[in-house]
C-alpha positions as CSV (number, residue, x, y, z in Angstrom):
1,X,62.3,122.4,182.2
2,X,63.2,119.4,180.1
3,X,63.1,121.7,176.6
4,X,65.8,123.7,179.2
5,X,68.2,121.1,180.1
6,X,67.8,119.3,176.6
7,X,69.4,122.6,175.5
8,X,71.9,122.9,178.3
9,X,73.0,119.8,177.1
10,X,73.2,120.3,173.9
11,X,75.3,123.6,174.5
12,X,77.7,121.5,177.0
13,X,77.7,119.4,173.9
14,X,78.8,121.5,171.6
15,X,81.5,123.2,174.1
16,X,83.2,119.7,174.3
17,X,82.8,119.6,170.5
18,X,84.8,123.0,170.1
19,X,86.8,122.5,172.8
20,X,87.6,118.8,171.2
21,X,88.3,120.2,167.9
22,X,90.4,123.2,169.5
23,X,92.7,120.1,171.4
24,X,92.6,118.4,167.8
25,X,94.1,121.0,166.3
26,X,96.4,121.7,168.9
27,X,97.6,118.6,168.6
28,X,97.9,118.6,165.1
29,X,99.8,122.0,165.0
30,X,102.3,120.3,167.4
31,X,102.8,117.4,165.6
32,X,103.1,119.4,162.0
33,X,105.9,122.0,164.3
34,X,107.6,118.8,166.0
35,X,108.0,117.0,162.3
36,X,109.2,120.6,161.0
37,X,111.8,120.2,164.0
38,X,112.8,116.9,163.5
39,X,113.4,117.1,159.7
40,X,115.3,120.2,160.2
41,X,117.3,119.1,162.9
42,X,117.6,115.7,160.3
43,X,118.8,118.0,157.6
44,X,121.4,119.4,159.0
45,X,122.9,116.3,159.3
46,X,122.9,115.6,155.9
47,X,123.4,118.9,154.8
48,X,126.6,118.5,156.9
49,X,127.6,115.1,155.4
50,X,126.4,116.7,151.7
51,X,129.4,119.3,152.7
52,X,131.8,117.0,153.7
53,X,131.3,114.7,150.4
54,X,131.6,117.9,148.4
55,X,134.9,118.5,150.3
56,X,136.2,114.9,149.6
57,X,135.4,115.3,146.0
58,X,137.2,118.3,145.7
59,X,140.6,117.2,147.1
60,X,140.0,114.2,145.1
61,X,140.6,115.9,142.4
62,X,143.3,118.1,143.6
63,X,145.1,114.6,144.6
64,X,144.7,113.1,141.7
65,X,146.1,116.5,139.8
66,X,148.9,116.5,141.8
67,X,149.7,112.5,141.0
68,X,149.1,113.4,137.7
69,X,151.9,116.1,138.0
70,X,154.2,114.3,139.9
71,X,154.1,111.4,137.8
72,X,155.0,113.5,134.5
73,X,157.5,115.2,136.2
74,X,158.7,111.3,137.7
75,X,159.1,110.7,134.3
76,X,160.9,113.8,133.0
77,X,163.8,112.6,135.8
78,X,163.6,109.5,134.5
79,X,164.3,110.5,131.3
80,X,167.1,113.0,132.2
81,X,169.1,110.4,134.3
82,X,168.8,107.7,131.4
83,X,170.5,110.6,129.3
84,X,172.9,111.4,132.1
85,X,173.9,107.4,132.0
86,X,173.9,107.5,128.4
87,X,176.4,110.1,128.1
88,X,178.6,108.7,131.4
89,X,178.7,105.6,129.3
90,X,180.2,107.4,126.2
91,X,182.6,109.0,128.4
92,X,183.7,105.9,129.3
93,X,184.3,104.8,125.9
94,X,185.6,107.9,124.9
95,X,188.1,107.2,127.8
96,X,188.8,104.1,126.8
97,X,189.5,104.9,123.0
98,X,192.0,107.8,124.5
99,X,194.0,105.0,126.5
100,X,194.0,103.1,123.2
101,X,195.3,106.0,121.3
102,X,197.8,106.8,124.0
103,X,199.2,103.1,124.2
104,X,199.4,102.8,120.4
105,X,201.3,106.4,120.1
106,X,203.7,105.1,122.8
107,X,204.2,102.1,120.6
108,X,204.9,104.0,117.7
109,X,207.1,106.5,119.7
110,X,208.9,103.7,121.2
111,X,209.3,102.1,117.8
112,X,211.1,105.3,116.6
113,X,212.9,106.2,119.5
114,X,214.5,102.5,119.4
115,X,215.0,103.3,115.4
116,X,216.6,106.7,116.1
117,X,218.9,105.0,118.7
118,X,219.6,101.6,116.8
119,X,219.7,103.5,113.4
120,X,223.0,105.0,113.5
121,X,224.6,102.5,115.6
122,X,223.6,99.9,112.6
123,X,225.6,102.3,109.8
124,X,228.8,102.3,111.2
């Protein structure tokens, strides 16, 4: 009877030893499928922020393109208007050296008008 409950003991025991290392790894397949969970779920965050960076970088460089652009073609207007001045200028010294001209030919037509008229006057 004893050798008979020593072994019905030792059977219970070893059913809580399986049934212990069945919870164990249980709980070990949970935690390893909860961490699997929680990284993913993690990941997608920063897959998400990864994506968004990308993004940024990308019209980043488009912006800084289109400054580059803007800024040569900034500088092409600049250019064009200081020609555009340049040349308004010389028109106005071109106008003033006609309205030189034009005074001095009066002058000189003046002069021979007052010639012509005096002229014959002065023979007689």
């Amino acid at each position: 009877m004893l050798s008979s409950m020593l072994k019905e003991h030792q059977c219970k025991q070893q059913e809580r030893k399986e049934e212990i290392e069945k919870q164990k790894t249980e709980a070990s397949d949970s935690v390893v499928e909860l961490t699997h969970h929680m990284v993913d779920h993690l990941n997608d965050g920063v897959a998400q922020a990864y994506l968004n960076q990308r993004k940024l970088d990308a019209e980043t460089k488009q912006l800084h393109a289109n400054v580059t652009q803007f800024s040569k073609q900034a500088n092409q207007w600049l250019t064009v208007m200081q020609s555009l001045n340049k040349s308004v200028k010389e028109l106005g010294d071109v106008e003033n050296w006609s309205k030189s001209i034009e005074n001095d030919l009066r002058l000189v037509s003046s002069a021979l008008e007052y010639v012509y008229k005096v002229g014959p006057q002065s023979k007689s």
